[in-house]
Every structure is written in C-alpha cells, then in structure tokens.
N, CA and C atoms as a LAMMPS dump frame, in Angstrom:
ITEM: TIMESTEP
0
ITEM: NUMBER OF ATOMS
480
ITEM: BOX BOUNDS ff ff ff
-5.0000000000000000e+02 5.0000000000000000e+02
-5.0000000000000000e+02 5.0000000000000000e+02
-5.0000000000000000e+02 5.0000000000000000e+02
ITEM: ATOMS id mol type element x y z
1 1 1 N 386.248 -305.531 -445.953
2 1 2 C 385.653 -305.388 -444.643
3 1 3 C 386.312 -306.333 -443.626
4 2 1 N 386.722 -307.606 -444.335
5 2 2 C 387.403 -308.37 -443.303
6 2 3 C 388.607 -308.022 -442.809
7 3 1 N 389.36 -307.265 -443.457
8 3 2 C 390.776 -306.774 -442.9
9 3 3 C 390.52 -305.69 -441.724
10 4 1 N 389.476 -304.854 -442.126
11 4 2 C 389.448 -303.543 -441.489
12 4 3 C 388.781 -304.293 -440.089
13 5 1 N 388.05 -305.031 -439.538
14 5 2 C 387.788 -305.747 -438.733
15 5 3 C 389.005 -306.451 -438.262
16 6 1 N 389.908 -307.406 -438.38
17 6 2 C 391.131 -307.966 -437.872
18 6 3 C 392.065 -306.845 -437.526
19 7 1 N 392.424 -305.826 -438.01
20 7 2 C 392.879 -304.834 -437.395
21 7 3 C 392.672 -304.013 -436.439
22 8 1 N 390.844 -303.693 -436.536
23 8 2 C 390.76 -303.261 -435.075
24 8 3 C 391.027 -303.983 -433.743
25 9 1 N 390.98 -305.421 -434.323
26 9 2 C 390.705 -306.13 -433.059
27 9 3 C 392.165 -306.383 -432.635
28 10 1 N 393.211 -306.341 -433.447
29 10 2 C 394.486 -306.583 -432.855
30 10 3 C 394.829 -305.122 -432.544
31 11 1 N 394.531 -304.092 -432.674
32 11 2 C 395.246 -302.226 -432.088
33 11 3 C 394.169 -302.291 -430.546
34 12 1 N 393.229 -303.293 -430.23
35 12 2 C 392.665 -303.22 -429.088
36 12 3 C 393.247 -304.273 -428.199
37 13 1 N 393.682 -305.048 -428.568
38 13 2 C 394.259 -306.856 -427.945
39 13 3 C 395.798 -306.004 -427.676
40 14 1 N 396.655 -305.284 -428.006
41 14 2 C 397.871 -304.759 -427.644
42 14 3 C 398.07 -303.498 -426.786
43 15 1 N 396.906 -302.579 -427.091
44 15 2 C 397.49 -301.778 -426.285
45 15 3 C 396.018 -301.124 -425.183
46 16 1 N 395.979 -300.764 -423.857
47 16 2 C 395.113 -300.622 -423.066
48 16 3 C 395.418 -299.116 -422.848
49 17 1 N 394.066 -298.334 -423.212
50 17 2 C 394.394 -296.941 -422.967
51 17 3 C 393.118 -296.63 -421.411
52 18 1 N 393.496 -295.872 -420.629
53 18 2 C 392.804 -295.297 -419.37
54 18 3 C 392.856 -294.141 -419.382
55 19 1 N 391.967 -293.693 -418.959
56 19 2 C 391.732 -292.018 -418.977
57 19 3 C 392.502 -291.726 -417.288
58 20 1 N 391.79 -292.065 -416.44
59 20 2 C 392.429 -291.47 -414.809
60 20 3 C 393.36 -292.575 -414.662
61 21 1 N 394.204 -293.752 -415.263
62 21 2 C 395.229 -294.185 -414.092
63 21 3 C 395.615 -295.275 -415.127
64 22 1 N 396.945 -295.71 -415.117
65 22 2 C 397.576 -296.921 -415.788
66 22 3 C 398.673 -297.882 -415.329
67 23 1 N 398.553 -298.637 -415.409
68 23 2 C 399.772 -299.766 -414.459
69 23 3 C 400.522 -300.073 -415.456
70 24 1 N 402.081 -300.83 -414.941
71 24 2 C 403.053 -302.029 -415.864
72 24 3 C 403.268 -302.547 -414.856
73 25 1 N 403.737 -303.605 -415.049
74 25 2 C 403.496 -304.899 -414.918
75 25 3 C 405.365 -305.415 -415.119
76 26 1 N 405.942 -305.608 -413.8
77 26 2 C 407.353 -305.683 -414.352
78 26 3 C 407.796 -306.622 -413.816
79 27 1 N 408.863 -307.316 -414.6
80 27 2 C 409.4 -308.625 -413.926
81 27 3 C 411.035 -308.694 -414.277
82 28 1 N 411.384 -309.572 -413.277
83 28 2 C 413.264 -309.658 -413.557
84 28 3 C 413.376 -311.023 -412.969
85 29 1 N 414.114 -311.869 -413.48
86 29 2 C 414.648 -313.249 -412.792
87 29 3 C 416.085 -313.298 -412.472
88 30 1 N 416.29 -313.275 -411.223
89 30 2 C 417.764 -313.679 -410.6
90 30 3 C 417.955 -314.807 -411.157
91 31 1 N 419.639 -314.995 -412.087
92 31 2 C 419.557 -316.092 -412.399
93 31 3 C 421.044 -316.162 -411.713
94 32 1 N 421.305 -317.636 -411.301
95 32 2 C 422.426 -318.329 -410.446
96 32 3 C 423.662 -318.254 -411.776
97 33 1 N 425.034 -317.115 -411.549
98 33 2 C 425.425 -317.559 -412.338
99 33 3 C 426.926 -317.482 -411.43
100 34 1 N 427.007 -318.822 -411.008
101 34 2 C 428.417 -319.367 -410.497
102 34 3 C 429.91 -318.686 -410.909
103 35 1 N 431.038 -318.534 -410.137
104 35 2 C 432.633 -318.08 -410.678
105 35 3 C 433.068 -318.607 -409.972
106 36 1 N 433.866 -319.472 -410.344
107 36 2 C 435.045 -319.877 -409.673
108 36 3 C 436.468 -320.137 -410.503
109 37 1 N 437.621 -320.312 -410.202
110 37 2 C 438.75 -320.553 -410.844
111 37 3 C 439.419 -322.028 -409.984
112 38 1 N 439.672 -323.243 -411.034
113 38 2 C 440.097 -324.655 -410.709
114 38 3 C 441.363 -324.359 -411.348
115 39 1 N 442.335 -324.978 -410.091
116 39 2 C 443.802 -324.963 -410.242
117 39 3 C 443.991 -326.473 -410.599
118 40 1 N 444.938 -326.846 -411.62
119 40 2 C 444.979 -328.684 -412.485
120 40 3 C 446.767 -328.211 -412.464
121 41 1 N 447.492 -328.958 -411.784
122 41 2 C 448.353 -329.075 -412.55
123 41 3 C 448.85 -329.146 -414.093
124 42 1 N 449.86 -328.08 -414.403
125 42 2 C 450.129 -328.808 -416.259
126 42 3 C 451.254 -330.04 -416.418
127 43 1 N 452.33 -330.511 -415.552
128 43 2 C 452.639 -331.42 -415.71
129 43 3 C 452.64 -332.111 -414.393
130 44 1 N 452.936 -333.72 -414.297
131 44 2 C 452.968 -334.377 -413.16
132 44 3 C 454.171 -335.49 -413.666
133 45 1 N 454.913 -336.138 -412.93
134 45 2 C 456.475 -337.039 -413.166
135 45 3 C 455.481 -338.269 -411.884
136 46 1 N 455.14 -339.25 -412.661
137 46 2 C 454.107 -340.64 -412.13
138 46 3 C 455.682 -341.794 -411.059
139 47 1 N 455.049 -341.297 -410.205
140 47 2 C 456.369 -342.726 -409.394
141 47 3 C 455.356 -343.758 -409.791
142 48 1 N 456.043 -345.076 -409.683
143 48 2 C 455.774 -346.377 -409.605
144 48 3 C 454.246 -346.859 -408.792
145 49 1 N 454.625 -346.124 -407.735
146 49 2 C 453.835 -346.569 -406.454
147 49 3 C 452.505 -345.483 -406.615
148 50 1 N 452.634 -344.58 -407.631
149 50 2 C 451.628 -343.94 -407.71
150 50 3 C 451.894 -342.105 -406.97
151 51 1 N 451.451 -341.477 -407.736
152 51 2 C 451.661 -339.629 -406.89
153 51 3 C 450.275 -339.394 -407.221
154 52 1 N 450.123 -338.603 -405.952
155 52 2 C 448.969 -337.609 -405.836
156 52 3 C 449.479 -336.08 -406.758
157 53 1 N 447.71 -335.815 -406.913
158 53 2 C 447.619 -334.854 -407.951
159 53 3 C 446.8 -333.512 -407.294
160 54 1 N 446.863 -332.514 -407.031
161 54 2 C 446.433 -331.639 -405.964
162 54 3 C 445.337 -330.691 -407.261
163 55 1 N 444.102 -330.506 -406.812
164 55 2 C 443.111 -329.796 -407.543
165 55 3 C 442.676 -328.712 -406.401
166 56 1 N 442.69 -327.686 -406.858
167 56 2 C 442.579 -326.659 -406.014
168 56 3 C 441.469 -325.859 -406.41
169 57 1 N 440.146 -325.519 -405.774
170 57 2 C 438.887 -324.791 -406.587
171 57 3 C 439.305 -323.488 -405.444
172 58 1 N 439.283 -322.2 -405.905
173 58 2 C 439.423 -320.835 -405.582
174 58 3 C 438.094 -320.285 -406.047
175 59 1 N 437.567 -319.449 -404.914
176 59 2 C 437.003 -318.116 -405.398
177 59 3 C 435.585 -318.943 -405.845
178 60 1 N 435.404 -319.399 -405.138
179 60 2 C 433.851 -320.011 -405.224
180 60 3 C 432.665 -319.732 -405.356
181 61 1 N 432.22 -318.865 -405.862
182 61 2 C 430.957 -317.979 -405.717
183 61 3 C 429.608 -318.209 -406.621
184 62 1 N 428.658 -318.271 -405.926
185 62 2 C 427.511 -318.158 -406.411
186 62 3 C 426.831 -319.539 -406.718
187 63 1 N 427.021 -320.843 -405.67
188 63 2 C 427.083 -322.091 -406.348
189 63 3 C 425.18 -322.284 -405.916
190 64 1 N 424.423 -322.618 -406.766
191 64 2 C 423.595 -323.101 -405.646
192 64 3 C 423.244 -323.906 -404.893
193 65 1 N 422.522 -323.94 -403.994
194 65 2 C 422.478 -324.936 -402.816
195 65 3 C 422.76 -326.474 -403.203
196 66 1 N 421.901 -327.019 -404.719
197 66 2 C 422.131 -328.343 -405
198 66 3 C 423.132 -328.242 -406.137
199 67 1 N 424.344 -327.509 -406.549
200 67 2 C 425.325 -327.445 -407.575
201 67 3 C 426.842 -328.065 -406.718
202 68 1 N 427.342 -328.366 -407.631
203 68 2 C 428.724 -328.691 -407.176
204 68 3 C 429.395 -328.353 -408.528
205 69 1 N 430.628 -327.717 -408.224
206 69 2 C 431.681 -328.054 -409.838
207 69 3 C 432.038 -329.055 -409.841
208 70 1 N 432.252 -329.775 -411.09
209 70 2 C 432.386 -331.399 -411.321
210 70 3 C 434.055 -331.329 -412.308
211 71 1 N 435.149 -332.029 -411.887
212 71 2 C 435.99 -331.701 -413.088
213 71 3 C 435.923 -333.606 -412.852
214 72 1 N 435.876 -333.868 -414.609
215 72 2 C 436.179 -335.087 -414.751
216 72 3 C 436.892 -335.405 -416.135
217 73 1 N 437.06 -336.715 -416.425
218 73 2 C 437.811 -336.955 -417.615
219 73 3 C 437.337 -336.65 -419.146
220 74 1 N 437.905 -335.827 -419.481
221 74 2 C 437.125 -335.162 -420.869
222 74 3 C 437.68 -335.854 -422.096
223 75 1 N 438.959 -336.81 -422.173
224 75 2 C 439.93 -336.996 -422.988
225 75 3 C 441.083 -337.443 -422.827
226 76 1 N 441.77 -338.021 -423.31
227 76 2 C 443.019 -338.182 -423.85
228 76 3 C 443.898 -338.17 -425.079
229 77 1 N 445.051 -338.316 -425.016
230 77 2 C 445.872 -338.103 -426.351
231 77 3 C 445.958 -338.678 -427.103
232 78 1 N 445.733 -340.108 -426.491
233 78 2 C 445.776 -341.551 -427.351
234 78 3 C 444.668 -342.224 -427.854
235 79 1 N 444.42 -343.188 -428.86
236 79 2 C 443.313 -343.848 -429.517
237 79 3 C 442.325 -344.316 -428.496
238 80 1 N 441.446 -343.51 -429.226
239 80 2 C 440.147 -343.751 -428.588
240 80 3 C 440.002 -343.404 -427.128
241 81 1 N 440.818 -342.626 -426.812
242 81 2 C 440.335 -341.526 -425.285
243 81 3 C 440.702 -342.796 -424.435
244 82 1 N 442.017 -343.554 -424.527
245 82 2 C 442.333 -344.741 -423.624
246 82 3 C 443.739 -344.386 -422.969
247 83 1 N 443.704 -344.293 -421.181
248 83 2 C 443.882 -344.016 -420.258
249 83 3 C 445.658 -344.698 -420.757
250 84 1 N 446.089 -344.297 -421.663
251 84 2 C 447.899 -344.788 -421.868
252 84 3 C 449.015 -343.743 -422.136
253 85 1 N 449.767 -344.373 -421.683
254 85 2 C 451.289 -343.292 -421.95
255 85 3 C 451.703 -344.153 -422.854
256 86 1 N 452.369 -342.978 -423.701
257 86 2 C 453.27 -343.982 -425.315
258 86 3 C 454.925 -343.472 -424.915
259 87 1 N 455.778 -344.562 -425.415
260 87 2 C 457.323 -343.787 -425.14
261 87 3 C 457.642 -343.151 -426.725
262 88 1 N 457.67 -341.735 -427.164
263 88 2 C 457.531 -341.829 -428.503
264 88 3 C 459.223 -342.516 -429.368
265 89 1 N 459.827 -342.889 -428.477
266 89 2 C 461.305 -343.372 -429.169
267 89 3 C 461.092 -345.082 -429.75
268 90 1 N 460.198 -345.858 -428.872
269 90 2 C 460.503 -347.236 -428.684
270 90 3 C 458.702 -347.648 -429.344
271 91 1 N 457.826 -346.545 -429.219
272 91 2 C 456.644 -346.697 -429.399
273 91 3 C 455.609 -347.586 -428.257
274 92 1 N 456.3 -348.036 -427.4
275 92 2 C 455.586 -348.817 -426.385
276 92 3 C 455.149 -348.2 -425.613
277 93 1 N 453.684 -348.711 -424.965
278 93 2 C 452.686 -348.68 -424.261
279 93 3 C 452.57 -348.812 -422.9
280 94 1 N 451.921 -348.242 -422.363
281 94 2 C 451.84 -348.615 -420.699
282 94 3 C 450.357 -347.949 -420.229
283 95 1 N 449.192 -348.667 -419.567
284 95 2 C 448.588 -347.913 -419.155
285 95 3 C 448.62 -346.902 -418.351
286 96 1 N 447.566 -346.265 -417.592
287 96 2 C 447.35 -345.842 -416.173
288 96 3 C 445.864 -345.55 -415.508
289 97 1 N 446.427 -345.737 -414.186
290 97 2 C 445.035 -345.51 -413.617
291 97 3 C 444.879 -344.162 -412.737
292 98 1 N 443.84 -343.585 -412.528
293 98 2 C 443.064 -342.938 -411.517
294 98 3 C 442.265 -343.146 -410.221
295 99 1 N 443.275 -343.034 -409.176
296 99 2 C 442.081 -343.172 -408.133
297 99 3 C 441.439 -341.812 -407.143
298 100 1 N 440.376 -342.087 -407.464
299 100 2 C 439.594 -341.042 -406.51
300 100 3 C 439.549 -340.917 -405.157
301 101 1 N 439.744 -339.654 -404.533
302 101 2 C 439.036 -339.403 -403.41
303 101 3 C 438.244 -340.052 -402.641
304 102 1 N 437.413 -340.649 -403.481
305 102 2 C 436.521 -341.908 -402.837
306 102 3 C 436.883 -342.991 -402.218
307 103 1 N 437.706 -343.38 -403.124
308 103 2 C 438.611 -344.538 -403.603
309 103 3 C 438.326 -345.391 -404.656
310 104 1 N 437.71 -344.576 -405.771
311 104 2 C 436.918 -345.319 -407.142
312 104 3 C 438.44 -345.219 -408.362
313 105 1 N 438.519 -346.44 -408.588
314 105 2 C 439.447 -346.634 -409.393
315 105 3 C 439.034 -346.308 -411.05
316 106 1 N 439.991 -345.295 -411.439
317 106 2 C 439.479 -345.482 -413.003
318 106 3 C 440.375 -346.003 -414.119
319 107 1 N 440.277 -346.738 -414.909
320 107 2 C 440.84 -347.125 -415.971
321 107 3 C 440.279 -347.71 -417.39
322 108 1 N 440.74 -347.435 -417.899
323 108 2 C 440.751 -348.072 -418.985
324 108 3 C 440.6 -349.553 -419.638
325 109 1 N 440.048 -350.211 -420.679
326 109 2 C 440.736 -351.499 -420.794
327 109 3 C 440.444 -351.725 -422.258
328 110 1 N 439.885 -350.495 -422.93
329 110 2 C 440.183 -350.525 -424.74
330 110 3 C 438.974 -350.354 -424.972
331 111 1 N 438.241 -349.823 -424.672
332 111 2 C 436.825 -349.3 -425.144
333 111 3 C 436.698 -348.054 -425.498
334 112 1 N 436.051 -347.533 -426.285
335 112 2 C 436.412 -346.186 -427.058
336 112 3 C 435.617 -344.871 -425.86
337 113 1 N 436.216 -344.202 -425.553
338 113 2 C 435.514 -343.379 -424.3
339 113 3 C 434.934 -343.906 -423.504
340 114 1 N 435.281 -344.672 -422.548
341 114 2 C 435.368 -345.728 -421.405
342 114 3 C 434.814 -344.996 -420.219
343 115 1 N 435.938 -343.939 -420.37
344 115 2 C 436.371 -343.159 -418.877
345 115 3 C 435.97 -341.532 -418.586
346 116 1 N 435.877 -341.433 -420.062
347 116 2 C 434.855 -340.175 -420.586
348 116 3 C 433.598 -339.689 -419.689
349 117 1 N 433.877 -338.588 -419.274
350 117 2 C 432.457 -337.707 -418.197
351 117 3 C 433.202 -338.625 -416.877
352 118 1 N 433.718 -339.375 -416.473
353 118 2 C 433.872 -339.876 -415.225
354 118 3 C 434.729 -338.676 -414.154
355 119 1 N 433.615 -338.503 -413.161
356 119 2 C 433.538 -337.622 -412.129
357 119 3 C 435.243 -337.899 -411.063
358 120 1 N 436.324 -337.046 -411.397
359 120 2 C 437.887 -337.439 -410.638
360 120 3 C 437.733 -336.555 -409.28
361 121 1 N 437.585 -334.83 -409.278
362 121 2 C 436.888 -334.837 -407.766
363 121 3 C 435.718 -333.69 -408.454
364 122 1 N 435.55 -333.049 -406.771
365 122 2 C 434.398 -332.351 -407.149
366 122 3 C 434.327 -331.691 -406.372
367 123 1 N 433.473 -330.058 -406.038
368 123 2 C 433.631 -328.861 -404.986
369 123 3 C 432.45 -328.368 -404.818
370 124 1 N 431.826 -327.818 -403.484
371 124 2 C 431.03 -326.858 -403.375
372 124 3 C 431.17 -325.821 -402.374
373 125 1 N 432.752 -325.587 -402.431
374 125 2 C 433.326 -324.236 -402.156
375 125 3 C 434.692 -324.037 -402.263
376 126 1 N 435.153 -323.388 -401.602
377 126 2 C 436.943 -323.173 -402.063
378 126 3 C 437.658 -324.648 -401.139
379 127 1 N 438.489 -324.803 -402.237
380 127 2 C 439.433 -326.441 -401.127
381 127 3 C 439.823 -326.895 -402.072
382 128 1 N 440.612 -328.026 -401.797
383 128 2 C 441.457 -328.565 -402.111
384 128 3 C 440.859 -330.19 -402.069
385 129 1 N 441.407 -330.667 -403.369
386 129 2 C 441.163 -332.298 -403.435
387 129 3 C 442.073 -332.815 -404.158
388 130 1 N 442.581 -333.962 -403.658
389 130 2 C 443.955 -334.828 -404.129
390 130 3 C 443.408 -336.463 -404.394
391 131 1 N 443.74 -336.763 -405.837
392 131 2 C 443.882 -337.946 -406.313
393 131 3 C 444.746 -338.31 -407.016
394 132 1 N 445.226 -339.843 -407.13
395 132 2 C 446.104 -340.533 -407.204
396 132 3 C 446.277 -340.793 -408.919
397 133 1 N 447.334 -340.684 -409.134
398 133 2 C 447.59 -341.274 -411.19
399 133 3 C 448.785 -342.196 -410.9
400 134 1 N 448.473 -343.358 -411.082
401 134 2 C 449.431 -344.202 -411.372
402 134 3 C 449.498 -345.203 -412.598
403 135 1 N 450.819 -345.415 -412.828
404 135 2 C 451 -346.24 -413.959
405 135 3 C 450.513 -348.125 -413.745
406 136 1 N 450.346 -348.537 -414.499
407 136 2 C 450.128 -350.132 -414.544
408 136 3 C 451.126 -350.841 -415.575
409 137 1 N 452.481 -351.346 -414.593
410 137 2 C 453.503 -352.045 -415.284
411 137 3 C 452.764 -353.494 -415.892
412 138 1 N 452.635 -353.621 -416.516
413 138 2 C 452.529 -355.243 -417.156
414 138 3 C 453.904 -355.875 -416.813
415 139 1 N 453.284 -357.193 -417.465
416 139 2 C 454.915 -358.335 -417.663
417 139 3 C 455.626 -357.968 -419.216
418 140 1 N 455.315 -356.95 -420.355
419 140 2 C 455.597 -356.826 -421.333
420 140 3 C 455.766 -355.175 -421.262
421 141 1 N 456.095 -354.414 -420.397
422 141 2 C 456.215 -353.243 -420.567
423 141 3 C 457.876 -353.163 -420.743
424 142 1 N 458.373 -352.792 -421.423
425 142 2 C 460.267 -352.131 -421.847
426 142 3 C 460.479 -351.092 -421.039
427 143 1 N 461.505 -350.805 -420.47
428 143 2 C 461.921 -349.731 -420.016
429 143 3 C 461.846 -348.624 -421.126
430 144 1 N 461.423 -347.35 -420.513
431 144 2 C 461.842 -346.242 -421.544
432 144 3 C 460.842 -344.856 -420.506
433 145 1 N 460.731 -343.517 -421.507
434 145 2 C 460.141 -342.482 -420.919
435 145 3 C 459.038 -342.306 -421.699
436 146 1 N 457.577 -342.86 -420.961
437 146 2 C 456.313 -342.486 -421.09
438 146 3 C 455.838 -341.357 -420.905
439 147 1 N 454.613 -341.042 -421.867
440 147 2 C 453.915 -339.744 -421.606
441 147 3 C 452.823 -339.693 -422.222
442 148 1 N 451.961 -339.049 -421.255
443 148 2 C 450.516 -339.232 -422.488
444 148 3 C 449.789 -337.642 -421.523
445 149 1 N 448.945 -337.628 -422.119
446 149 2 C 448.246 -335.965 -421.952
447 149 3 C 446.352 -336.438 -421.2
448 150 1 N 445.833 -336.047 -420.47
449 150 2 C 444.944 -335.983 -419.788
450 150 3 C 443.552 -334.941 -419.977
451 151 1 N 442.655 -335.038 -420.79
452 151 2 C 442.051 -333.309 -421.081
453 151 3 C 440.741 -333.459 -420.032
454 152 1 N 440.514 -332.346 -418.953
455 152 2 C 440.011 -332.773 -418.121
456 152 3 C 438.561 -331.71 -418.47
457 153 1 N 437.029 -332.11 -418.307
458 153 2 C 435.74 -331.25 -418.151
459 153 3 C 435.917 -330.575 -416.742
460 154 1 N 435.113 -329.566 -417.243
461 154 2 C 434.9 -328.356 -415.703
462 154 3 C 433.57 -327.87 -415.723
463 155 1 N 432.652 -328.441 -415.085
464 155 2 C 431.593 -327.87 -415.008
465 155 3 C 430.612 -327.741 -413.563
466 156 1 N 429.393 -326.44 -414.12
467 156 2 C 428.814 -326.604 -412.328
468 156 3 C 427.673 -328 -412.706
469 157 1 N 427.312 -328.524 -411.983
470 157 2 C 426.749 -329.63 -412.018
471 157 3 C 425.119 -330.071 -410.997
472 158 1 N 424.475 -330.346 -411.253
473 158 2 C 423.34 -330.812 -410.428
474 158 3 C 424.19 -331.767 -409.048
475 159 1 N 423.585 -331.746 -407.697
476 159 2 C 424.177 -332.67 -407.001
477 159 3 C 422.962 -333.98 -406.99
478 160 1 N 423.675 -335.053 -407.332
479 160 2 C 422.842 -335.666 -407.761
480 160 3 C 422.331 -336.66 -406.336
C-alpha cells in the first residue's frame, strides 16, 4: 500500500492536466560569449637599450561592459618560469625585463613563478598596445647569442 501511494503522489507532483486551457513556462539566458583574435609577435631581436613589442587585439566582439582581454605572462623556457635568455653554445645567462604600458616593470629575481599571471597589456576593443623587453647586462655577462622563449595567457577577464 505504501508504494501504490508514493506513486500516485509523484504522477500528480510532475505532470498538470486541464481540461479548457494549459500554459509552458519558457526560458533562455543570453550568455556573453566574447571573439576576438590577439596578434603576439613569434620572434623579436632585443637591442641593448630595449625594443618595443606591438600586441594587436582584432575583431573585438561581444566584451562585456566590465570585461577586458588580459594577455599576461603564462611562462617561460627556463627553470622555474625565470624571465632569462641562455646562449646554448657558452651556456651563459642573462636576464630580462618587461615594461608595461603603464610603466610597471617586470622581472624576475629567482623565485619559482614570480612573474606568472602578471597582467603585460590589456583590451576592451580593437587596438593596439606596445611594451618594452629588454635585456639586463650584468658585470659577468660574456658576449655570445641569447635566447629564451616567452609563453604568454589570453583571457577575457573581470575589470577589476
């Protein structure tokens, strides 16, 4: 008897039958879903004095009012995600730095993902933003040809 009771009561709790008239009940959520395409250079040749680096966001669409795309430092090639060029002939070291748009300097100084998530520029429509990569000669750096690799995040972001 107890089953045959729990069953009626759930074939009445699901479905509503009307003789003259019946409604639904309908819903849809617009959800914000952003496109854009970020232009990164794949290589850059670092003068002394420092070169600008040109980031180009295209085709901007759908950002919302408080979003921005954020590209920042996701990585590097070298131990422990630290901001260095290696010469692979001589094995020697050289840092480098990043300066922002802002004028927020980024670097390194041997901490294991230091520089990691750090915001280099940022967009909330089509344009263009240029920051600076330069090397940091020490008094112990050798002549030779440095190189190290940069892996950068791309995302839309809260404006904070």
């Amino acid at each position: 008897m107890a089953i045959c009771v729990g069953t009626t009561a759930t074939a009445f709790a699901t479905e509503e039958t009307v003789k003259d008239s019946a409604s639904t009940e309908f819903q849809f959520t617009l959800r914000n879903d952003p496109s854009y395409t970020i232009t990164i250079p794949a290589h850059v040749t670092m003068e002394q004095e420092g070169t600008d680096v040109e980031v180009l966001a295209e085709d901007v669409q759908d950002l919302g009012e408080d979003q921005k795309i954020s590209v920042t430092i996701a990585g590097t090639d070298y131990y422990r995600n630290q901001m260095v060029l290696e010469d692979p002939e001589t094995r020697g070291t050289m840092r480098y730095q990043i300066v922002t748009p802002d004028g927020r300097t980024l670097e390194t100084t041997g901490e294991k993902d230091q520089m990691n998530g750090q915001e280099i520029v940022s967009f909330t429509g089509d344009g263009k933003e240029t920051y600076t990569v330069k090397p940091v000669i020490a008094f112990n750096v050798k002549p030779g040809n440095y190189t190290g690799t940069l892996t950068y995040g791309i995302s839309v972001v809260d404006i904070a």
